[in-house]
Every structure is written in structure tokens, then in C-alpha cells.
C-alpha positions as CSV (number, residue, x, y, z in Angstrom):
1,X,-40.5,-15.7,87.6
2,X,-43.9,-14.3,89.2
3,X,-46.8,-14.2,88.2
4,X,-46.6,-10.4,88.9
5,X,-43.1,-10.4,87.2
6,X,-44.3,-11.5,83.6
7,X,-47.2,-9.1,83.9
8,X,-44.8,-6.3,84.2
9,X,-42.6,-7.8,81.5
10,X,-45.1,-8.0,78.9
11,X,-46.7,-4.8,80.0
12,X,-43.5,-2.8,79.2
13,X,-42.8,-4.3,76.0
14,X,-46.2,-3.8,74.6
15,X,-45.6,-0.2,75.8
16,X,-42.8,0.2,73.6
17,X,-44.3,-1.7,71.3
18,X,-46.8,1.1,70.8
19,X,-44.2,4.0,71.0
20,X,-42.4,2.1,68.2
21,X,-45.5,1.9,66.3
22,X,-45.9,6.0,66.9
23,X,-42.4,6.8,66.1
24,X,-42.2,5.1,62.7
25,X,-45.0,6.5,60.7
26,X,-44.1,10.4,62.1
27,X,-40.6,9.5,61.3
28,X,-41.2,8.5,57.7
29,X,-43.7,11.5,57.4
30,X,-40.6,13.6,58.2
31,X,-38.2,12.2,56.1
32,X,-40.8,12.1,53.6
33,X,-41.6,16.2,53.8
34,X,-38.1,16.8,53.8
35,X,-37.2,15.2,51.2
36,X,-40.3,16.8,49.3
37,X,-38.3,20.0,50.8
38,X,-35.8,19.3,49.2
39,X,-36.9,18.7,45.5
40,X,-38.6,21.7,46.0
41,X,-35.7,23.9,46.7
42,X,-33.9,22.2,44.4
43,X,-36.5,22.9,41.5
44,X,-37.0,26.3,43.2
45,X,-32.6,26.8,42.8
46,X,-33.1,25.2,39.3
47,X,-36.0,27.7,38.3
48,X,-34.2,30.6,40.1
49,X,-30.6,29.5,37.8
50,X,-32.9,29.2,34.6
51,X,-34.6,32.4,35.0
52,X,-31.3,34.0,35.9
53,X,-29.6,33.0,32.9
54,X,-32.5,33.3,30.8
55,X,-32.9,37.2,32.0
56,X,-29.0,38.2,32.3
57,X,-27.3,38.9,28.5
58,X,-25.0,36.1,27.2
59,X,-21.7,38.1,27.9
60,X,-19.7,35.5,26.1
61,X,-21.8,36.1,22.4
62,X,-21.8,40.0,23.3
63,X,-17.6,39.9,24.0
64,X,-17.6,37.8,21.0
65,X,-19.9,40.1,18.8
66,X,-17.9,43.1,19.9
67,X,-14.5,41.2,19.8
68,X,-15.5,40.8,15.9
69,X,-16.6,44.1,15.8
70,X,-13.5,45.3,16.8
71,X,-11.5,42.8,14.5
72,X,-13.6,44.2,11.8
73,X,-13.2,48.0,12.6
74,X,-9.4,47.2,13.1
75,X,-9.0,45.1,9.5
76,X,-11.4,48.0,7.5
77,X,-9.0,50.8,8.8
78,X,-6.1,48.8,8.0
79,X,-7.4,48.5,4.4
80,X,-8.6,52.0,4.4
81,X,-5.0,52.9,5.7
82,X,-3.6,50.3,2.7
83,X,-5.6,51.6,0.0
84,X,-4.7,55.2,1.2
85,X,-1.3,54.1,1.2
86,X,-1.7,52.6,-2.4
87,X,-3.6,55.6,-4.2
88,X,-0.8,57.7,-2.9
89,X,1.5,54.7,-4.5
90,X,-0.3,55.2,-7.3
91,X,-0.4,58.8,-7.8
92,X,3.6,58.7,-7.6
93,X,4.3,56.0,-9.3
94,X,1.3,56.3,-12.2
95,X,-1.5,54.0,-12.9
96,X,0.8,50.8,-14.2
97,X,1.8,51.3,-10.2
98,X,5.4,51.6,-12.0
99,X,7.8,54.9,-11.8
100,X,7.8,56.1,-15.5
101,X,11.6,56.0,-14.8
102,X,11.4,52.7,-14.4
103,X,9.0,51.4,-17.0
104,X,10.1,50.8,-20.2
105,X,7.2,49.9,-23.6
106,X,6.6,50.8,-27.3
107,X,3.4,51.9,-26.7
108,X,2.3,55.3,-28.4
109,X,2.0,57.4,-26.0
110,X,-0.6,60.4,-26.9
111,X,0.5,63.1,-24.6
112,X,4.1,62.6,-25.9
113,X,3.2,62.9,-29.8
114,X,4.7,65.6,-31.7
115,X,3.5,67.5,-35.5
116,X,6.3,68.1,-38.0
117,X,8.1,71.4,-37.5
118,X,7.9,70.5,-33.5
119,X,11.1,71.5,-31.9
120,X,11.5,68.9,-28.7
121,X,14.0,68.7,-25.6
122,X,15.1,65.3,-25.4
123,X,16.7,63.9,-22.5
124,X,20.0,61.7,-22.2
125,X,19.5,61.0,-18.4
126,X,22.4,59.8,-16.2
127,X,22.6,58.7,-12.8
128,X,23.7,61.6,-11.2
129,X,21.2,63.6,-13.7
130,X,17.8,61.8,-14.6
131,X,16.1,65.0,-16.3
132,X,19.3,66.0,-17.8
133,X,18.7,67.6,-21.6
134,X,21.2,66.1,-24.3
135,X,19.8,67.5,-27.3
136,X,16.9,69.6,-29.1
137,X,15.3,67.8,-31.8
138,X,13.0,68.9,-34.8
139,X,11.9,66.6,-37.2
140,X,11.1,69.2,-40.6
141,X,9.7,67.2,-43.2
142,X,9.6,63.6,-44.5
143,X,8.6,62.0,-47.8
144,X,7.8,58.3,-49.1
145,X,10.1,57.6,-52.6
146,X,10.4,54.7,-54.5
147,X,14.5,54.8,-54.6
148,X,17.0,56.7,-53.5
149,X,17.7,58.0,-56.8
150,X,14.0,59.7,-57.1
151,X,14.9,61.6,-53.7
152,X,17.9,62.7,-55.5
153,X,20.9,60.7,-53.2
154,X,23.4,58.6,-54.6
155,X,22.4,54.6,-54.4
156,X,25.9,54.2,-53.1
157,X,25.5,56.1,-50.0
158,X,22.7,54.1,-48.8
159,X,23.3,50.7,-47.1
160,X,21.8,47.6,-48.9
161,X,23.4,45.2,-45.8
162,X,22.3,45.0,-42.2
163,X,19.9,44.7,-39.5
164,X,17.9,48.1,-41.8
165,X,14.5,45.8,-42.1
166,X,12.7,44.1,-39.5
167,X,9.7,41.7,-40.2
168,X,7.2,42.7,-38.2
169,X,5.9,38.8,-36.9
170,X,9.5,37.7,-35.7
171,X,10.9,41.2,-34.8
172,X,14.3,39.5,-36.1
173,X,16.4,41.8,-39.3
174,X,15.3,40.6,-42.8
175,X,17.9,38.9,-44.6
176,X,19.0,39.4,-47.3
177,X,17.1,43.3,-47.9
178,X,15.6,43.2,-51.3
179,X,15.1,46.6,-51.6
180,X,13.4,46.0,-54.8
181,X,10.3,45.9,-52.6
182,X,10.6,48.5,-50.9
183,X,10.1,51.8,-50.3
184,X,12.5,55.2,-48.8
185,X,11.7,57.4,-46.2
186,X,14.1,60.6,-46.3
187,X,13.4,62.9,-43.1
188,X,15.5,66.5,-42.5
189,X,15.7,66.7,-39.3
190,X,17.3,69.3,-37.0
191,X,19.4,68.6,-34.0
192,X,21.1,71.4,-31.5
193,X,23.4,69.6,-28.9
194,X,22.7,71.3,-26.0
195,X,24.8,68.8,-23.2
196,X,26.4,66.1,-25.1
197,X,30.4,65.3,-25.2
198,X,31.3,64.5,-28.3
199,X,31.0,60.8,-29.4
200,X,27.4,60.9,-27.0
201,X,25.0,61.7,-30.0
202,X,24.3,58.5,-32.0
203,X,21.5,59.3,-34.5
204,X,19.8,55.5,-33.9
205,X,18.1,57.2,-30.9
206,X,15.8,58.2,-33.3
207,X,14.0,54.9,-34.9
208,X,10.6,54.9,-37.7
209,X,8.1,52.7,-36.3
210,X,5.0,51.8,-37.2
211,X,1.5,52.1,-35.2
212,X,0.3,48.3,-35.3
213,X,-3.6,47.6,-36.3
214,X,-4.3,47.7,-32.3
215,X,-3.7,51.6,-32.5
216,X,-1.2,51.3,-29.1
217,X,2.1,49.1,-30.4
218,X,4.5,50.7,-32.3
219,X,7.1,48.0,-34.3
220,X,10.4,49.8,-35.5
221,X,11.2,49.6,-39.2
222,X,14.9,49.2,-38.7
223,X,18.1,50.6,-38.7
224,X,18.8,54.1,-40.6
225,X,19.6,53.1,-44.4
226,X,21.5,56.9,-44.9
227,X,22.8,59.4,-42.7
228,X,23.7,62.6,-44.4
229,X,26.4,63.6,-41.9
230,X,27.7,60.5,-40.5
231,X,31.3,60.6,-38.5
232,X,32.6,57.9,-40.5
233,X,32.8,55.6,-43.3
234,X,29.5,53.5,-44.2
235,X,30.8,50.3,-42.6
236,X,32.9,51.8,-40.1
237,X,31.8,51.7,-36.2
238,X,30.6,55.3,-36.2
239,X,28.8,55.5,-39.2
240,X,25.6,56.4,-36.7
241,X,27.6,59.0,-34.6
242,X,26.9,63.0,-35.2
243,X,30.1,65.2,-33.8
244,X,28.7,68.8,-33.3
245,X,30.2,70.4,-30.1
246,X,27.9,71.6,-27.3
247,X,26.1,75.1,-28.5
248,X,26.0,74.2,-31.9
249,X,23.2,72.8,-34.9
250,X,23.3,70.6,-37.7
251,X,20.6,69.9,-40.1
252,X,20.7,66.3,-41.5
253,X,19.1,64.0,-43.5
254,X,18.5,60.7,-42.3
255,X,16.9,57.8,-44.7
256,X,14.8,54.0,-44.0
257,X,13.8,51.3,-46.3
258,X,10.0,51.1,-45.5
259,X,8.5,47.5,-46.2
260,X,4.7,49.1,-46.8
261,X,3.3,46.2,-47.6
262,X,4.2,45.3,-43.5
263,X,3.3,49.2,-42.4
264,X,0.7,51.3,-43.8
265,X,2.7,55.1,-44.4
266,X,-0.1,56.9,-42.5
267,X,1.1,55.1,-39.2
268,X,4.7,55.9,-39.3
269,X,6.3,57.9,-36.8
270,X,10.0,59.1,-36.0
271,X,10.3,57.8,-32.8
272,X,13.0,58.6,-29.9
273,X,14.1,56.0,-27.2
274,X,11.4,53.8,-28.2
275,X,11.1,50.5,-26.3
276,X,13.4,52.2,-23.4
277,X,12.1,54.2,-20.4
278,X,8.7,55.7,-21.2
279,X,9.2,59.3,-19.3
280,X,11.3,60.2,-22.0
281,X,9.6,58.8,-25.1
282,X,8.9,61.2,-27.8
283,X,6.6,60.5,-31.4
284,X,6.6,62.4,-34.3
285,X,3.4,61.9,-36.8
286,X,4.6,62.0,-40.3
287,X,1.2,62.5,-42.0
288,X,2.4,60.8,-45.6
């Protein structure tokens, strides 16, 4: 090669040399700019996302808020609408939430209490014929005596056997009755059968109790002890039963050993279908 030849030759590649030596730095100034560009828009895209979301409502929290708004709107007027629905229960069934035809207790009931000399409907009710009136009752007088004999019966018309004496813890018939004890109750009463076929009208419907120291229970004393007009022998099956035809009265006596030393006199009441259904409940005070 030349002398000339290798001149050229070097000449060109320092030439490129030096363009090379140009290109590089502008190059990396470039890449360097845009890739300070870049950050930038990115933080700028970042800011712009944080500010957006910072500025627009959190529609997720508000759908919750008023999806539980709703819920709650919807559950309060579904227990408005339930207690609406219950007070109405309520009124039609009576405070116990039970139909008085229904319920059954021997509690005294005030608004069903009667004086003596009192003349009361009392209902027999039926299925076909719940209000249906079987009788008119009026209990006249009553009086405490220490026998029979002093209320001027015969001691051999009144039991001395049977379930006529309950103790008042076990609720279960005293056995034997040692009337030496106790007391007598005689009660006239008055009865008019106003819709009863004969063989209907057993005089047990009507029961003494006795109001208990809590001033609400009422205990039953027993069974009858005397029945002035019974239908049949004293130990026959309808010794309770009174046979008047429809339309027609009878005025009876009916008697009960009183244990007072269980019942105190001025808490006795001649009770009808006590411990049965409540609507027709009925409670004579005795005032002894």
C-alpha cells in the first residue's frame, strides 16, 4: 500500500472516529431526556389517577351506605308491618295473644265477678253454637254453719265419701273427709234452663273456690256435699244432674264442706266453669 493510500486510510477512520465520538454523548442525552419524559408522565398519569380518585366519591361505600340504607328501610317496614300485624293479633286475640275461646285458667277474673242476688246468662257452648245460652243462674244467699244439722238438713242427705275436699298443696281429694273439721256452706241458688235437653244440666258446673293469698288463683273446695233436688239417689250416677225442661225454674239448695283452716270464708266464691275456657267464666262473691 501507498504512502498516499494509508494517509487516506487513517484519515477516514479518524473521521469516523470523531462522528462516533459526536453521536454517543447526543445519543445518551436523548435516551436520557426521554426517559426523564417518561418518569415524568408517568408521575404526571400517577398524580392525575391520585387526584382523580381522591376528588371523585367512592361509589362502592356510597352503593354500600345506601344498599344498607335500603336493607334498613326495608327490615324497619317489615317490623312496622309485623308489629302492626301483631297489635291487630293482639287486639283479637287479647293481651295473653290467646283467643279467650281458646284459653282456659282459674284466675279471678274481675270484670266477670258477680254480687249475690245477680241473675247471670251462662253459656253451654257447642261447636255449631259457641255463644249459645244454656241456662240463667242466680246465686241468692249463702251461709257458713258448723253442721248440717245447724242449717237445718238431715246429716243423711249429705255425703261424708268422695272427692268433696281437696287439699289445697296437692290439689288431690282428701281422704278419708273428717268432717269433724270442717265447716258447711249452704247456697240457694236459682236456675232457669233456658236451652238445655234434659240430662245437659249437671249442677258441678258450679264449683266454691277459694281466692289464694296472691289475690289472682282461685283453688276449688270440692265436689257438692248436698243437692237439694238431685235426679237420683246419693250414690247413683246422676246424683249431680237437675231435670227441669226448657222454659222452666227451679230453686235449689246446694251444700260444701269448707276446710277454713285451708280457705279464709271472705275469699269464697261460687264459681262457674272454672279452670275451663275463660270467655265464659263467671264468680260470685259470697261476702261471709
Amino acid at each position: 500500500m501507498s504512502v498516499n493510500n494509508r494517509k487516506w486510510t487513517t484519515f477516514t477512520a479518524a473521521i469516523s472516529l470523531a462522528c462516533l465520538c459526536v453521536f454517543l454523548p447526543a445519543c445518551s442525552a436523548s435516551t436520557k431526556q426521554d426517559a426523564a419524559a417518561g418518569m415524568s408522565n408517568q408521575e404526571e398519569s400517577g398524580s392525575s389517577e391520585k387526584a382523580g380518585s381522591q376528588e371523585q366519591p367512592d361509589n362502592s361505600k356510597e352503593a354500600g351506605s345506601q344498599g344498607e340504607a335500603g336493607n334498613s328501610a326495608s327490615a324497619d317496614g317489615a317490623e312496622e308491618k309485623s308489629e302492626s300485624l301483631l297489635s291487630k293479633a293482639q287486639n283479637l286475640l287479647g293481651a295473653g295473644g290467646k283467643s279467650e275461646k281458646t284459653t282456659s285458667g282459674s284466675e279471678l277474673l274481675q270484670d266477670k265477678v258477680l254480687q249475690l242476688g245477680e241473675t247471670e246468662p251462662l253459656c253451654f257452648p257447642t261447636k255449631d253454637d259457641p255463644e249459645r245460652i244454656g241456662i240463667e243462674c242466680t246465686v241468692n244467699a249463702a251461709k257458713l254453719y258448723n253442721t248440717p244439722e245447724e242449717a237445718g238438713l238431715d246429716k243423711a242427705e249429705v255425703l261424708m265419701e268422695g272427692d268433696l275436699l281437696y287439699d289445697i298443696e296437692t290439689r288431690m281429694p282428701a281422704l278419708p273427709v273428717d268432717t269433724s273439721k270442717l265447716s258447711f256452706l249452704l247456697c240457694d241458688v236459682s236456675i232457669k234452663n233456658i236451652n238445655l235437653d234434659l240430662g245437659e244440666l249437671n249442677i258441678t258446673e258450679l264449683q266454691v273456690a277459694g281466692l289464694m293469698p296472691d289475690g289472682k288463683e282461685l283453688k276449688s273446695t270440692g265436689l257438692p256435699a248436698y243437692f237439694s233436688e238431685a235426679a237420683d239417689e246419693m250414690d247413683g250416677p246422676k246424683y249431680y244432674h237437675l231435670d227441669i225442661p226448657a222454659g222452666q225454674s227451679a230453686d235449689v239448695k246446694i251444700g260444701w264442706w269448707i276446710d277454713l283452716e285451708q280457705y279464709r270464708k271472705e275469699n269464697l266464691y261460687v264459681t262457674y266453669n272454672l279452670g275451663a275456657v275463660i270467655y265464659i267464666q263467671r264468680f260470685w262473691k259470697l261476702d261471709l
